[in-house]
C-alpha positions, 0 to 999 in steps of 0.5 A, a space after each residue: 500500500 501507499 502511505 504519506 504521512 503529514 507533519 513528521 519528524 526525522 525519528 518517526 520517519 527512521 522507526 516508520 521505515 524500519 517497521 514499513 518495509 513493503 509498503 511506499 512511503 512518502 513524507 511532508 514535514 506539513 501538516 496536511 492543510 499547508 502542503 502547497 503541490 499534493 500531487 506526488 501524494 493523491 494515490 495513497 491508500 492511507 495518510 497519516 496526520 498529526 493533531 496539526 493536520 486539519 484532514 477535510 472536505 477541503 483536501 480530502 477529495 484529492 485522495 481519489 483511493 484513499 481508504 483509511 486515515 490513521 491519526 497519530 493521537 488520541 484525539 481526532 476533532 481534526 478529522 472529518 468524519 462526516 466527510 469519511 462516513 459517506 466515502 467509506 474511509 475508516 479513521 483509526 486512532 491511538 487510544 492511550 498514550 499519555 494518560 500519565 505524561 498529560 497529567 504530570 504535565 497539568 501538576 508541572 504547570 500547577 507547581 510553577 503557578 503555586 511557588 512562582 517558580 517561572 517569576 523566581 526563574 526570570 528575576 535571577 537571570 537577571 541576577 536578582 535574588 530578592 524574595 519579593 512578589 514570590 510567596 507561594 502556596 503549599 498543595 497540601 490540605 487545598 482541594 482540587 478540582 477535576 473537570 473529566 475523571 477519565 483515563 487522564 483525569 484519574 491519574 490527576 487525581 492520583 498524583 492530587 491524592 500524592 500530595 495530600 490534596 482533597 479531589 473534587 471531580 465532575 464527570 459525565 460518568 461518575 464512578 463510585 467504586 473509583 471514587 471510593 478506592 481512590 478516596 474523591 468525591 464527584 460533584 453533581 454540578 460543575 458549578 460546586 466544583 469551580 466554587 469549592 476548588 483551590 486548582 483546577 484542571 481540566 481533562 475532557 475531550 472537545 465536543 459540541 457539548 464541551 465548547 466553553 464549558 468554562 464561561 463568561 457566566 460560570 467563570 464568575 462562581 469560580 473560588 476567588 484565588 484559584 488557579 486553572 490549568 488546561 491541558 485538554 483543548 484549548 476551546 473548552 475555555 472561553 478566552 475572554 473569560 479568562 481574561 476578565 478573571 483575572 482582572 477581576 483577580 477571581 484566578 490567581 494564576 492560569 496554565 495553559 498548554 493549549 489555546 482556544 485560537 492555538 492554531 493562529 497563535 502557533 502559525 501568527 508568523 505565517 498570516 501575511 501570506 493567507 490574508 487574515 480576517 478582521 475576526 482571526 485579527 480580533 481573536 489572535 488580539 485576545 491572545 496575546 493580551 493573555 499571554 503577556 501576563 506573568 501569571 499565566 503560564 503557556 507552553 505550546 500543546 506539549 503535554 504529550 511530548 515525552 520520550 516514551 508517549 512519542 514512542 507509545 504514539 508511533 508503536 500505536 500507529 504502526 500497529 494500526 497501519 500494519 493490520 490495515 494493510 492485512 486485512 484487520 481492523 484495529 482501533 477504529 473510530 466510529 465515523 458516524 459520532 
C-alpha cells in the first residue's frame, strides 16, 4: 500500500521505515492543510496526520483511493468524519498514550503557578535574588478540582491524592467504586466544583457539548484565588473569560498548554501570506493580551511530548497501519459520532 504521512519528524520517519518495509512511503514535514503541490501524494491508500493536520472536505477529495486515515493521537476533532462516513474511509486512532505524561504535565504547570517558580526563574537571570512578589502556596490540605475523571483525569487525581490534596471531580460518568478506592468525591454540578476548588484542571475531550464549558457566566462562581490549568483543548475555555478573571483577580494564576485560537497563535508568523480576517485579527488580539501576563503560564500543546508517549504514539500507529494493510481492523473510530 501507499502511505504519506503529514507533519513528521526525522525519528518517526527512521522507526516508520524500519517497521514499513513493503509498503511506499512518502513524507511532508506539513501538516496536511499547508502542503502547497499534493500531487506526488493523491494515490495513497492511507495518510497519516498529526493533531496539526486539519484532514477535510477541503483536501480530502484529492485522495481519489484513499481508504483509511490513521491519526497519530488520541484525539481526532481534526478529522472529518462526516466527510469519511459517506466515502467509506475508516479513521483509526491511538487510544492511550499519555494518560500519565498529560497529567504530570497539568501538576508541572500547577507547581510553577503555586511557588512562582517561572517569576523566581526570570528575576535571577537577571541576577536578582530578592524574595519579593514570590510567596507561594503549599498543595497540601487545598482541594482540587477535576473537570473529566477519565483515563487522564484519574491519574490527576492520583498524583492530587500524592500530595495530600482533597479531589473534587465532575464527570459525565461518575464512578463510585473509583471514587471510593481512590478516596474523591464527584460533584453533581460543575458549578460546586469551580466554587469549592483551590486548582483546577481540566481533562475532557472537545465536543459540541464541551465548547466553553468554562464561561463568561460560570467563570464568575469560580473560588476567588484559584488557579486553572488546561491541558485538554484549548476551546473548552472561553478566552475572554479568562481574561476578565483575572482582572477581576477571581484566578490567581492560569496554565495553559493549549489555546482556544492555538492554531493562529502557533502559525501568527505565517498570516501575511493567507490574508487574515478582521475576526482571526480580533481573536489572535485576545491572545496575546493573555499571554503577556506573568501569571499565566503557556507552553505550546506539549503535554504529550515525552520520550516514551512519542514512542507509545508511533508503536500505536504502526500497529494500526500494519493490520490495515492485512486485512484487520484495529482501533477504529466510529465515523458516524
Amino acid at each position: 500500500m501507499k502511505i504519506t504521512f503529514f507533519d513528521v519528524k526525522p525519528w518517526e520517519k527512521t522507526l516508520l521505515d524500519a517497521a514499513l518495509t513493503g509498503h511506499e512511503l512518502a513524507y511532508f514535514t506539513e501538516p496536511l492543510q499547508e502542503v502547497k503541490d499534493l500531487s506526488t501524494a493523491v494515490d495513497a491508500d492511507i495518510i497519516s496526520v498529526f493533531v496539526s493536520s486539519k484532514a477535510n472536505k477541503d483536501n480530502l477529495p484529492q485522495f481519489k483511493n484513499l481508504k483509511m486515515i490513521a491519526a497519530r493521537s488520541t484525539g481526532f476533532d481534526n478529522i472529518d468524519l462526516s466527510y469519511c462516513q459517506e466515502h467509506k474511509i475508516e479513521v483509526a486512532y491511538v487510544p492511550s498514550y499519555g494518560e500519565n505524561t498529560v497529567a504530570e504535565h497539568a501538576f508541572a504547570l500547577i507547581l510553577n503557578l503555586s511557588r512562582n517558580i517561572h517569576k523566581a526563574y526570570l528575576r535571577t537571570i537577571k541576577e536578582d535574588y530578592s524574595l519579593d512578589g514570590l510567596k507561594g502556596f503549599d498543595l497540601q490540605g487545598k482541594t482540587l478540582g477535576v473537570i473529566g475523571a477519565g483515563r487522564i483525569g484519574l491519574h490527576a487525581i492520583r498524583i492530587g491524592r500524592g500530595f495530600g490534596m482533597d479531589v473534587l471531580a465532575f464527570d459525565c460518568c461518575p464512578n463510585e467504586f473509583l471514587s471510593q478506592t481512590m478516596a474523591f468525591s464527584y460533584t453533581k454540578d460543575l458549578n460546586e466544583l469551580l466554587n469549592k476548588s483551590d486548582v483546577i484542571t481540566v481533562h475532557v475531550p472537545n465536543l459540541p457539548e464541551t465548547k466553553h464549558l468554562i464561561n463568561k457566566d460560570n467563570i464568575k462562581q469560580i473560588k476567588k484565588g484559584a488557579i486553572l490549568i488546561n491541558t485538554a483543548r484549548g476551546e473548552v475555555i472561553e478566552t475572554e473569560a479568562l481574561i476578565e478573571a483575572l482582572d477581576q483577580e477571581i484566578l490567581k494564576g492560569v496554565g495553559l498548554d493549549v489555546l482556544e485560537n492555538e492554531a493562529l497563535v502557533l502559525e501568527e508568523h505565517r498570516l501575511a501570506d493567507h490574508q487574515p480576517s478582521s475576526d482571526q485579527l480580533a481573536e489572535l488580539a485576545k491572545d496575546h493580551v493573555l499571554l503577556r501576563r506573568d501569571n499565566v503560564i503557556y507552553t505550546p500543546h506539549m503535554a504529550f511530548y515525552s520520550q516514551e508517549a512519542i514512542d507509545r504514539i508511533t508503536h500505536c500507529t504502526i500497529e494500526n497501519l500494519v493490520a490495515f494493510a492485512a486485512g484487520k481492523k484495529i482501533n477504529l473510530v466510529k465515523t458516524n459520532q
